[in-house]
N, C-alpha and C positions, 0 to 999 in steps of 0.2 A: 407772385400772384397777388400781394397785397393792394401794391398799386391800383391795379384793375377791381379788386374786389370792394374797396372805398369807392370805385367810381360805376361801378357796372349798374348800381340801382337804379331803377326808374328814378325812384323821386330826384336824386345825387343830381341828376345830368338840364343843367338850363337851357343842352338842343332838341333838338325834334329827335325824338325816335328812333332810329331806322329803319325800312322796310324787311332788313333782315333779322331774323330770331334771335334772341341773345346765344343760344347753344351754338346755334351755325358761328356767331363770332367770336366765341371762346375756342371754337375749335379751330377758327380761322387765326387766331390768335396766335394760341398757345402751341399748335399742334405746326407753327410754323417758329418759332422762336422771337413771334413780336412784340414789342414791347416800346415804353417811350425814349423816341427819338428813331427808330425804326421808320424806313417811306414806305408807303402802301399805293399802290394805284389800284383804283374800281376804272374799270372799264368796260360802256354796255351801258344798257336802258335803265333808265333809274331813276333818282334822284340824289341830289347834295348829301340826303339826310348822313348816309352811312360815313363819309367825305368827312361831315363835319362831328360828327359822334368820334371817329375816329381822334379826330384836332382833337376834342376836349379831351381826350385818352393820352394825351400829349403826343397823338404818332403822328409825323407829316404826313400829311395824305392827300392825293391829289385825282381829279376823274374825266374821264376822257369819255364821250357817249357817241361819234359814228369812228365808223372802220379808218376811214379818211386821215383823222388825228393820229391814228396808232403810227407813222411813218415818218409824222414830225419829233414824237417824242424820242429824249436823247438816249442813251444806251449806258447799259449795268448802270441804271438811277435807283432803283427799286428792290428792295427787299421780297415784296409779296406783291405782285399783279392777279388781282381777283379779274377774272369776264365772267359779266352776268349779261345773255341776253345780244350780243352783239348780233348786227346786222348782218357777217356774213356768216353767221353760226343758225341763222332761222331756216335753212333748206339741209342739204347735205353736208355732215362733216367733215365728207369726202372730199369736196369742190376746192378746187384751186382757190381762191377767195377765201374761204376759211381755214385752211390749210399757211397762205399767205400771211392772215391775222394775227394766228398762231407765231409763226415765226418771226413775227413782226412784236409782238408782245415779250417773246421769249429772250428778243436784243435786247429789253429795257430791263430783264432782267439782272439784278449784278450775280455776280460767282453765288455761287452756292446759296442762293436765293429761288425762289417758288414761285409757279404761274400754275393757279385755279381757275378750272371752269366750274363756278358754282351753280348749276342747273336748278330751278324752282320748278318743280313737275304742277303747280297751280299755274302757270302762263303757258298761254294756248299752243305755242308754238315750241312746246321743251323735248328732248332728245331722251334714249334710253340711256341707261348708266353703260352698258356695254359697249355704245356711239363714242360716248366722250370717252372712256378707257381708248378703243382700238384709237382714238384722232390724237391723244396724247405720247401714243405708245410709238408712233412715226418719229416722234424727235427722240435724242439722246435723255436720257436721265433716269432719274429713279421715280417709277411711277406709285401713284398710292389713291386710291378711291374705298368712299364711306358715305352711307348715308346719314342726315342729320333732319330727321320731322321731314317734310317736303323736297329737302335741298337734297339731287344727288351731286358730291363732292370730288371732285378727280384732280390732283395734286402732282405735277413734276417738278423735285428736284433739277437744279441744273448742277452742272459741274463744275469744280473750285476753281477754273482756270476758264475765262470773260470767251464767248464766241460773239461775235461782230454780226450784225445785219445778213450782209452776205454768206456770213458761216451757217448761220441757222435757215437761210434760202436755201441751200445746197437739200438738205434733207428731203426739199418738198418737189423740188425742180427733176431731181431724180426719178421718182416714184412715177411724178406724171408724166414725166418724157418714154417713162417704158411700159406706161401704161399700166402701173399695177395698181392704178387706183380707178377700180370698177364705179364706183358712186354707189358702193353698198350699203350708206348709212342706212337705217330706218328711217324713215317717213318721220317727219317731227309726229309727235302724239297729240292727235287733236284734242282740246279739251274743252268742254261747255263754260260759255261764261256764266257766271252766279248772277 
């Protein structure tokens, strides 16, 4: 934790900011085993900032912002795959499309590596913590959600042995072929702009 703690000040850091809280990235952090030389992908609406906050952290980090990209990237590259915000996560959890994303992010996870949906309940279009739990809880692993200020946090473990592209489709192609996915998300929560 020293590393990080010489470097986490405001003043310390000669990038921009990031749009996410210091707490939410110490938890993003530490609460996943990252540290320098560890890859991280942000994926979802955003900007560079956290991408490059991250580099000066010495962690490679890399960001990918429509759905589109998630399909070119290569597979078990990635320690930690944050989505904040993606494109097919703005209607139902439930939908093929995000559902898709999901499994599509979860290939670039490596073994025994973590894919977050970090939810910001301040953007107009954000999900209940109980949405993102049930849209987690479809794939294999070990699930884990917390709140952090604004951000609700929901966390799968994958498993110490690599599932492939096609391995983690299986899970989704299932569900919707037998129709046990009603489209019971919640309604994204609407919320007033400031």
């Amino acid at each position: 934790m020293s590393w990080f703690s010489s470097m986490f000040r405001r003043a310390a850091c000669p990038v921009p900011w990031p749009s996410v809280p210091r707490p939410v990235i110490r938890d993003l952090l530490f609460s996943h085993g990252i540290s320098p030389g560890s890859r991280v992908l942000d994926a979802g609406s955003g900007d560079d900032r956290l991408v490059h906050y991250l580099g000066f952290l010495g962690i490679a980090a890399e960001r990918v912002c429509l759905d589109a990209d998630i399909s070119g990237l290569p597979e078990h590259e990635y320690d930690l795959v944050i989505a904040r915000q993606l494109d097919s996560y703005r209607k139902s959890l439930d939908s093929l499309a995000s559902l898709t994303a999901t499994a599509g992010l979860l290939a670039t996870v490596r073994p025994g590596g973590f894919l977050v949906l970090a939810n910001d309940s301040r953007v107009q279009e954000s999900h209940r913590a109980a949405c993102l739990r049930r849209h987690l809880s479809l794939f294999p692993g070990a699930c884990r959600a917390w709140r952090r200020g604004r951000f609700d946090l929901n966390s799968l473990k994958t498993a110490s042995h690599g599932r492939d592209r096609s391995d983690w489709q299986t899970f989704i192609r299932e569900p919707a072929q037998a129709s046990l996915l009603p489209q019971r998300c919640c309604p994204p929560v609407q919320r007033r702009a400031a």
